[in-house]
C-alpha positions in Angstrom: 110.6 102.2 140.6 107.5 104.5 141.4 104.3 104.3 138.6 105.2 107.9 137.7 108.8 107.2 136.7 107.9 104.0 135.6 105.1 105.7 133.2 108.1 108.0 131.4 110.6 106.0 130.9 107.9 103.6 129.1 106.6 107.1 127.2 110.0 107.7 126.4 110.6 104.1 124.9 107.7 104.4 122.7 108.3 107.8 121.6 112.2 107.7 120.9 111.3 104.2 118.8 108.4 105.8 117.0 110.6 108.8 115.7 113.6 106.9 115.3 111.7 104.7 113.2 109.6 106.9 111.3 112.3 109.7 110.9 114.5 106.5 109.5 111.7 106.1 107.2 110.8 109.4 106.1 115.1 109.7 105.2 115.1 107.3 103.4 112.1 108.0 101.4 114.2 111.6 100.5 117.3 109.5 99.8 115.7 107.5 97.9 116.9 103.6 96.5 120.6 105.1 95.1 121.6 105.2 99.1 120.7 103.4 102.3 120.4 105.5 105.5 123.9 104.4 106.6 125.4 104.7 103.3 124.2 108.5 103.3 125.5 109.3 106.8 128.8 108.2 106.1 128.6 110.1 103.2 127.6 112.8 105.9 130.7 112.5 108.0 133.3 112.1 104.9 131.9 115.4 103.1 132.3 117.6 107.1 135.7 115.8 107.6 137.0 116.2 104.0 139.2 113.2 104.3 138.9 110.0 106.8 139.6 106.9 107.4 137.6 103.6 107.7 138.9 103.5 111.4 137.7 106.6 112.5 134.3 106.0 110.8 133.8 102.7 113.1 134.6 104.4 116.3 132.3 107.7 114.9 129.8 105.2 114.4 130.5 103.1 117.1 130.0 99.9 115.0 133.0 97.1 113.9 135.6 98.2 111.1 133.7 95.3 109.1 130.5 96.9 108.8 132.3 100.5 107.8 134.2 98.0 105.2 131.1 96.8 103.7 129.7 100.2 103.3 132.8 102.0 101.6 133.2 99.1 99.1 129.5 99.2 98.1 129.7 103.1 98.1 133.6 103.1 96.3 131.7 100.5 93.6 129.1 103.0 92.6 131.8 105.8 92.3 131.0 107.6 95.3 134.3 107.6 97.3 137.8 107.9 96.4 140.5 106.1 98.6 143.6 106.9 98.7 146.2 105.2 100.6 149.4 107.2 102.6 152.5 107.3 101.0 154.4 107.2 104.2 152.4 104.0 105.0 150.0 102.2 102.7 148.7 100.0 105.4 146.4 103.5 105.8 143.8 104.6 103.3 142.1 107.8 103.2 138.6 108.2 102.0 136.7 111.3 100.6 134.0 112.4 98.0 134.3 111.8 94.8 132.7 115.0 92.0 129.9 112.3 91.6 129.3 111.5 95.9 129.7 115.4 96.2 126.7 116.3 94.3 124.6 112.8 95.2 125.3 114.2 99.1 124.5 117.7 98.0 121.2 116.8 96.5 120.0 114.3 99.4 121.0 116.6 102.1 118.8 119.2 100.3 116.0 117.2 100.4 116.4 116.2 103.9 116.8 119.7 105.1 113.5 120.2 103.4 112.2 117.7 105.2 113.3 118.5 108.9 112.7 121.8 108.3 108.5 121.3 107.4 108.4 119.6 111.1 110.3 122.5 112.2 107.3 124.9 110.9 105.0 122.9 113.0 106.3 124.2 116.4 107.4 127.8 117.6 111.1 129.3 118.1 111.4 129.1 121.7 110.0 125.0 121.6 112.6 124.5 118.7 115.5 126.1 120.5 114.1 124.5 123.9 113.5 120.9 121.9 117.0 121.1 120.5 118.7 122.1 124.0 117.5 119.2 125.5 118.5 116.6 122.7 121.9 117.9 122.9 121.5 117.6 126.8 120.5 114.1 125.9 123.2 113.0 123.9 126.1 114.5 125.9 124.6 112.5 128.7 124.4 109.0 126.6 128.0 110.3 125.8 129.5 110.7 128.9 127.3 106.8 130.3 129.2 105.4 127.2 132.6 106.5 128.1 132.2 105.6 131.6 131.1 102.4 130.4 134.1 101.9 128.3 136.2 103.1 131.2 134.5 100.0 133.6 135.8 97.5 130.9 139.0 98.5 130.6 
């Protein structure tokens, strides 16, 4: 690896930790202690999707079933979720919002839109809609690594 690549991949390493981390932070400082980040992006996915199920949420997420496990129960024990299971088969359970995760979501997503959108003010349209181009360039490349990944282990 030449010094010149070598220099931005380790500029890229420190900058994608240091806004990971700090973006992590500043979330969770908008979320406050009701929610952890995790807890609030699941609540993310369940209010888009309407209705899920804790499967779908650990491939989404791409973590095990028993981590998505431990983070519905705590959520379903402060009243957050619903689950219902299928009449057809009970082995599946649906989750959604409940009135009270609705408006918790509501109000957290508020303050996080706030939030993004004062770093947004600090930089013009066209390095906005270049900025976000390229992220979504980004991910569909980690995307598409991942599935060939998956691919080589099958």
């Amino acid at each position: 690896m030449n010094n010149e690549i070598k220099e931005l991949v380790d500029r890229y390493i420190a900058v994608s930790f240091m806004v990971n981390r700090t973006g992590e932070n500043l979330i969770k400082n908008e979320v406050g202690s009701t929610l952890t980040n995790d807890q609030h992006y699941t609540l993310r996915y369940i209010h888009g999707a309407h209705s899920c199920t804790s499967t779908e949420l650990a491939e989404v997420f791409a973590v095990k079933k028993s981590a998505i496990t431990a983070i519905i129960s705590r959520l379903w024990e402060k009243g957050f979720i619903l689950r219902t299971r299928n009449e057809k088969d009970r082995r599946v359970v649906y989750l959604s919002l409940t009135e009270k995760g609705e408006r918790l979501f509501l109000e957290t997503e508020t303050k996080i839109h706030k939030l993004v959108e004062s770093f947004l003010n600090e930089f013009e349209q066209a390095e906005i809609q270049q900025f976000i181009q390229t992220y979504e360039k980004l991910n569909k490349i980690l995307i598409e690594r991942k599935e060939v990944e998956l691919e080589e282990c099958l």
